[in-house]
C-alpha positions in Angstrom: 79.5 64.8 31.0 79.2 67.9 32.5 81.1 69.7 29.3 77.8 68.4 27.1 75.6 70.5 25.3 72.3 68.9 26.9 70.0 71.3 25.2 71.5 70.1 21.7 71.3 66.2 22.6 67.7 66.9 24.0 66.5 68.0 20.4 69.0 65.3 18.7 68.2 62.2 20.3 64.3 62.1 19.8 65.0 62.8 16.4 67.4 60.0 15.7 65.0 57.3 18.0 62.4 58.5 15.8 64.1 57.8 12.9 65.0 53.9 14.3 61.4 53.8 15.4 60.5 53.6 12.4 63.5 51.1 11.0 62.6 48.1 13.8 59.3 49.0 12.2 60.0 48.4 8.5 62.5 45.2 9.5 60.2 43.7 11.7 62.4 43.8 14.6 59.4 44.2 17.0 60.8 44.2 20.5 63.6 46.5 19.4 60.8 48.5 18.3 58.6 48.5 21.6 61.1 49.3 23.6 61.9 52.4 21.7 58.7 53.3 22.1 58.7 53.1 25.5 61.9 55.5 26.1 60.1 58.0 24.2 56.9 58.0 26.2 58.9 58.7 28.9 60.2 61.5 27.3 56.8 62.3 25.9 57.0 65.9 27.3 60.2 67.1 25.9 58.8 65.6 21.9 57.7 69.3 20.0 54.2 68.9 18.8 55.4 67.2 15.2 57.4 64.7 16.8 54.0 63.3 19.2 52.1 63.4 16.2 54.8 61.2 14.5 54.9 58.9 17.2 51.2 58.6 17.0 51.1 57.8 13.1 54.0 55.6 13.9 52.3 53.5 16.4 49.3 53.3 14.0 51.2 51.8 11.2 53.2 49.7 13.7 49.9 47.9 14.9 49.0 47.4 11.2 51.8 45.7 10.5 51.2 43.9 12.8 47.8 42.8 11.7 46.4 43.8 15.1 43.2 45.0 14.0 42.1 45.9 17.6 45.0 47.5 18.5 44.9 49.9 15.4 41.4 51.0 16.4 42.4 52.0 19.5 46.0 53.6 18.8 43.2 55.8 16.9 41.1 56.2 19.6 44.0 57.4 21.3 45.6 59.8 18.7 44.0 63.2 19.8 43.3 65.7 17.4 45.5 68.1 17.0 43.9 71.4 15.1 47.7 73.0 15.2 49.0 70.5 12.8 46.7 69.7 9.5 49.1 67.6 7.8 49.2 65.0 10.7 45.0 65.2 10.5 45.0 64.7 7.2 46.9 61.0 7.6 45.0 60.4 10.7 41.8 60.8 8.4 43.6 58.8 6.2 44.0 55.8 8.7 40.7 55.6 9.7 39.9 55.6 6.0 41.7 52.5 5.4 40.2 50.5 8.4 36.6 51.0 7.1 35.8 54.5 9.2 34.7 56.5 6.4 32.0 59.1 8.3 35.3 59.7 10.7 37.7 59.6 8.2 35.3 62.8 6.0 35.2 65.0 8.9 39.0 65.1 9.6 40.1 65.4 6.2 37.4 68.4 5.8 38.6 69.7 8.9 42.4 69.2 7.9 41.7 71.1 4.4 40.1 73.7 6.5 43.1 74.4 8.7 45.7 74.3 5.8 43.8 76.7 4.0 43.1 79.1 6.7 46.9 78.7 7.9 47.9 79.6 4.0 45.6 82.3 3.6 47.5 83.6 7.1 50.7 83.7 6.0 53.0 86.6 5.1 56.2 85.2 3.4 55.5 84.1 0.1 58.4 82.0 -0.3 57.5 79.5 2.1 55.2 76.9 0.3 55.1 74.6 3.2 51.4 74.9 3.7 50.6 74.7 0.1 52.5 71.2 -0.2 50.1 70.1 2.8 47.1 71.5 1.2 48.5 69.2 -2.3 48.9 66.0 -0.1 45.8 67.1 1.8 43.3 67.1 -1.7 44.7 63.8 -3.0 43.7 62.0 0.9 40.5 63.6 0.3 39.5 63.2 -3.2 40.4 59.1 -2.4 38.3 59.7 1.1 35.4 60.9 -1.1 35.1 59.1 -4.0 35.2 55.8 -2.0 32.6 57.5 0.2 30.5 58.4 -2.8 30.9 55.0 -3.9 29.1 53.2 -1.0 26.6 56.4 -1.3 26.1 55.8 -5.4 27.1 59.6 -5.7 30.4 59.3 -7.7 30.6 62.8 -9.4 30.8 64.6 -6.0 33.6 67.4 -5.9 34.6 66.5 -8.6 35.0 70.4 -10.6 36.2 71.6 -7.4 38.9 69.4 -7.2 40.4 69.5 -10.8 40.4 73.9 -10.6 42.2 73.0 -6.9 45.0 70.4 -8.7 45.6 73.5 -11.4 46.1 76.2 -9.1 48.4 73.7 -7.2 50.1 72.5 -10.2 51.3 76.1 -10.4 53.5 76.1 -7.5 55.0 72.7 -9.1 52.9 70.9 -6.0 51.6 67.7 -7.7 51.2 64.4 -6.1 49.0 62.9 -8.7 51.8 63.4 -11.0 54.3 61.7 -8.6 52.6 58.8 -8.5 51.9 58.4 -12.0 56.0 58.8 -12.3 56.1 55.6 -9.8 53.4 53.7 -11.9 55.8 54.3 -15.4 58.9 53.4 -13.4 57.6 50.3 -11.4 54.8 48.4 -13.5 57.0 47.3 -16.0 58.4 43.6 -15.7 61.5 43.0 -12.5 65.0 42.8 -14.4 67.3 41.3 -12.9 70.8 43.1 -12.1 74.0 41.0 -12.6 76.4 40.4 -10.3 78.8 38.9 -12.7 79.5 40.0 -16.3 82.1 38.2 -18.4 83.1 40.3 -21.5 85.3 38.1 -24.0 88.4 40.3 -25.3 89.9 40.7 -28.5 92.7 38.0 -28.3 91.6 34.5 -28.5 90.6 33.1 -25.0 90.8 36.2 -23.1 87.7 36.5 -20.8 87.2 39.6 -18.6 85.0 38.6 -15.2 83.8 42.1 -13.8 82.0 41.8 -10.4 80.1 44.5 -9.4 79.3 44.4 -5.5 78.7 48.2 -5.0 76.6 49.7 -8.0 72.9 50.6 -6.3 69.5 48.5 -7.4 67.8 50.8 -8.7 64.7 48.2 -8.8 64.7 48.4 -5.2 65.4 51.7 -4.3 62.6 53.3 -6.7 60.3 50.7 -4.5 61.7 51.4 -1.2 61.1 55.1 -2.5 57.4 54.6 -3.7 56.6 53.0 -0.5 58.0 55.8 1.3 56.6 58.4 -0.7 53.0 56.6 0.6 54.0 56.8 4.3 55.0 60.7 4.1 51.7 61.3 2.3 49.5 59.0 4.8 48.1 57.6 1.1 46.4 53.7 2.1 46.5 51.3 -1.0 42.8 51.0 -0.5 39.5 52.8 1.4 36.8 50.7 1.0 35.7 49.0 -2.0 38.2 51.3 -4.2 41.8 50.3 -4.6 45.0 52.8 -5.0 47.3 52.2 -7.5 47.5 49.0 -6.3 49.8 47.7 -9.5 52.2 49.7 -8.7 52.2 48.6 -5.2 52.6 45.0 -5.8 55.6 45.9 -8.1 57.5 47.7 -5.2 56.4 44.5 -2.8 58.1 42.3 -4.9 61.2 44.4 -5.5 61.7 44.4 -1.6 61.3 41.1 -0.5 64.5 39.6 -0.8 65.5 42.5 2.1 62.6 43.5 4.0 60.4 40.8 3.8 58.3 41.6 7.1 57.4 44.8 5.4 56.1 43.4 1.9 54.4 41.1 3.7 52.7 44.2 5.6 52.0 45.4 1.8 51.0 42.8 0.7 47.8 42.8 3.3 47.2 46.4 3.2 46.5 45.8 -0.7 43.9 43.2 0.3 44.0 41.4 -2.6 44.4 37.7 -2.7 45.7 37.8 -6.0 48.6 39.8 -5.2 49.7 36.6 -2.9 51.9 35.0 -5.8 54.3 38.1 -5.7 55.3 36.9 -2.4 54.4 33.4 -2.0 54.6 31.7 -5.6 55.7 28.2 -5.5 59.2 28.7 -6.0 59.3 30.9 -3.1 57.0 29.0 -0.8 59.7 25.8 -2.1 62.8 27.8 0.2 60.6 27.9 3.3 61.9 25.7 6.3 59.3 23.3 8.3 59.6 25.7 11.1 59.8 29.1 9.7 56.2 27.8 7.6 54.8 26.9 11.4 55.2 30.2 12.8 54.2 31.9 9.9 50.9 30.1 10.2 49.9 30.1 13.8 50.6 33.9 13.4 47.8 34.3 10.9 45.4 32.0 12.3 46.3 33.6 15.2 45.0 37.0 14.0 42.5 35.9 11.9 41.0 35.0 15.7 41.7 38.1 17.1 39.6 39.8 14.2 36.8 37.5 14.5 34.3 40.6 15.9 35.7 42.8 12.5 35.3 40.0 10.2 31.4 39.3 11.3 30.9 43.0 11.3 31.8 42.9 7.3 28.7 40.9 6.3 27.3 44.5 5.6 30.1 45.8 3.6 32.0 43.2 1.7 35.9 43.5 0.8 35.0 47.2 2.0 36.3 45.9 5.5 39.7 45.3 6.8 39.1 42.4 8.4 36.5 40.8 5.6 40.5 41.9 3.4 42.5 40.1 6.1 40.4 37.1 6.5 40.7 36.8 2.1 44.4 37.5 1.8 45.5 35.5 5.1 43.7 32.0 4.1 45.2 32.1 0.8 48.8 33.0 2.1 48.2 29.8 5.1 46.8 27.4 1.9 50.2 27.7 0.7 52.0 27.2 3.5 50.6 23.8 4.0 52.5 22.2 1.5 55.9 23.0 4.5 54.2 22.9 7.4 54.7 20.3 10.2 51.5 17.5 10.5 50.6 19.3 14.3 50.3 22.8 12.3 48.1 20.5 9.8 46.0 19.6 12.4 45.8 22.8 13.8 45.1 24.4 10.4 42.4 21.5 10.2 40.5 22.4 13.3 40.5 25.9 12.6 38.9 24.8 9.3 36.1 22.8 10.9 35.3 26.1 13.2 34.6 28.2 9.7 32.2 25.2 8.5 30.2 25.5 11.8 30.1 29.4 11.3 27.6 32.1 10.4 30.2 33.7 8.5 31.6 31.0 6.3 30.9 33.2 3.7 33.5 35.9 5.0 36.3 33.0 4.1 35.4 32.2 0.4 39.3 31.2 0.2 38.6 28.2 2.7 38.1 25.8 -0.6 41.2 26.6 -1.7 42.6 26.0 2.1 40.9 22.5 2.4 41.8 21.3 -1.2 45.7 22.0 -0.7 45.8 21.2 3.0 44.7 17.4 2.2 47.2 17.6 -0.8 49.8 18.6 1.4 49.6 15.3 3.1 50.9 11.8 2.5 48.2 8.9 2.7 49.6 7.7 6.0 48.8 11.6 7.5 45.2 11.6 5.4 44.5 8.1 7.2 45.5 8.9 10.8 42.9 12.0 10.2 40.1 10.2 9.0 37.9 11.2 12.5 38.7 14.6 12.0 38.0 14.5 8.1 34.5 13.1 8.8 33.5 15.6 11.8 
């Protein structure tokens, strides 16, 4: 290999491991995924200083994904800031924004707008708008940072002339997120059509038919959704901070448009958005019908699973409700496990059963006001034989 341009495969490969970082990631292949994390740590030193910071937003998301609430919290803990690159603070505020941080999240996405600015005021070629697309992205993390701030304040009209002179001046340069996502909101909120595979046209002679299969024409359903989604990760934009959601209909839309192919990453969606409405987009009857016994097992012991692991997060939202991640997880999760029931084996029953009996003997029942709907469908899940052979766990 001696003939090999190492200096060129040196800036090629993190580039391309970044890029499949961040596939595993969005297909749920999760050890594929940890290992390519750890090859890049090891070359930690040869990333430039973009590449770390998108290793660092890319664990972050790959955590929440993952519904590891702990984990998240400290992959922010360990994400150092970084004064040299404002658009990375900016989602970095925008991360701890979306677990509940909000005093952390307000001081790095002042300081991020502080840096852009000063960087753009510093700058000599005038044909290089790179600093005033940050500053765009930047303003619309911090107007959602602030308002949702404001909101738990009872201040709501804060910044608020500052920030519409800001979107014209930006709006000048053709800089205009606000717009983009209202482009995403006309596209997506409109009902799912459904493209055919097969079209039969009948031709002019009698009994002619003409079957046309089209196996290569592009969804465009799913690609404006995989796009939206995308759009959301470049930006760092959460789907909600707080009590305040973000254009969360539009959201839902692209979940659904997705899930046939990449259902690990609706599903991720689906509990960002924190509303257990939103469940039936994923897991409506009919869909819950096509689960198998065992893929509705694992599905459940992995959210009761984390709904454990948050237990400290979801007793720490008694003072903010639904303004919490985990008060959002602990909503969205028992509604998505009620479901499941109805496939699940009669150990997972009892499993979901004694979980149930834990939340009755707990302070913070209230935190689980979807436990009635739990209860109610996990004993009409069951035949009378299963409801009999229970009847010392139903009374306890």
């Amino acid at each position: 290999f001696k003939d090999l341009s190492w200096n060129d495969i040196r800036q090629a490969w993190p580039a391309i491991a970044l890029a499949m970082l961040r596939f595993y990631r969005e297909e749920g292949q999760l050890e594929k995924w940890k290992e390519a994390e750890r090859r890049l740590k090891t070359l930690f030193d040869y990333l430039t200083a973009e590449q770390k910071e998108f290793l660092y937003y890319e664990g972050f998301l790959f955590d929440l994904f993952n519904l590891d609430l702990p984990k998240v919290k400290k992959r922010l803990e360990n994400w150092p800031t970084n004064e040299s690159q404002p658009y990375w603070m900016a989602k970095r505020a925008a991360a701890f924004a979306e677990i509940g941080l909000l005093n952390e999240a307000e001081a790095n996405i002042r300081d991020a707008l502080e840096n852009i600015r000063k960087k753009l005021n510093q700058k000599v070629v005038t044909s290089d708008f790179t600093f005033v697309s940050q500053e765009s992205n930047a303003m619309l993390l911090g107007k959602y940072i602030q308002d949702a701030s404001a909101f738990l304040r009872g201040n709501r009209s804060q910044h608020k002339h500052t920030n519409i002179q800001s979107q014209d001046r930006l709006k000048g340069f053709e800089f205009d997120p606000w717009n983009e996502l209202e482009l995403f909101k006309l596209i997506l909120d409109r009902p799912l059509s459904q493209r055919k595979v097969v079209t039969t046209k009948r031709e002019f002679d009698i009994g002619q038919v003409t079957h046309c299969i089209d196996a290569f024409r592009t969804n465009r359903e799913e690609l404006n959704a995989y796009s939206f989604l995308r759009f959301c990760e470049e930006v760092g934009l959460p789907f909600r901070i707080g009590n305040s959601v973000l254009h969360t209909e539009t959201a839902m839309a692209s979940l659904q448009r997705i899930s046939h192919h990449s259902f690990f990453w609706a599903t991720a969606t689906l509990i960002r958005l924190g509303n257990a409405k939103a469940v039936d987009s994923l897991f409506s009857r009919e869909s819950v019908y096509r689960f198998k016994s065992g893929e509705a097992d694992q599905l459940i012991q992995q959210y009761l699973d984390v709904l454990n692991n948050c237990r400290a997060d979801i007793h720490s939202s008694n003072d903010l409700p639904n303004g919490n991640y985990g008060a959002r997880l602990a909503q969205v999760l028992l509604e998505v496990i009620s479901r499941l029931c109805c496939k699940c084996s009669i150990d997972t029953k009892r499993l979901v059963l004694g979980f149930i009996t834990e939340l009755y003997a707990s302070p913070d029942k209230a935190q689980y006001d979807k436990v009635k709907n739990l209860f109610k469908r996990l004993l009409g899940s069951m035949s009378e034989a299963e409801q009999y052979s229970l009847v010392p766990d139903l009374l306890n």
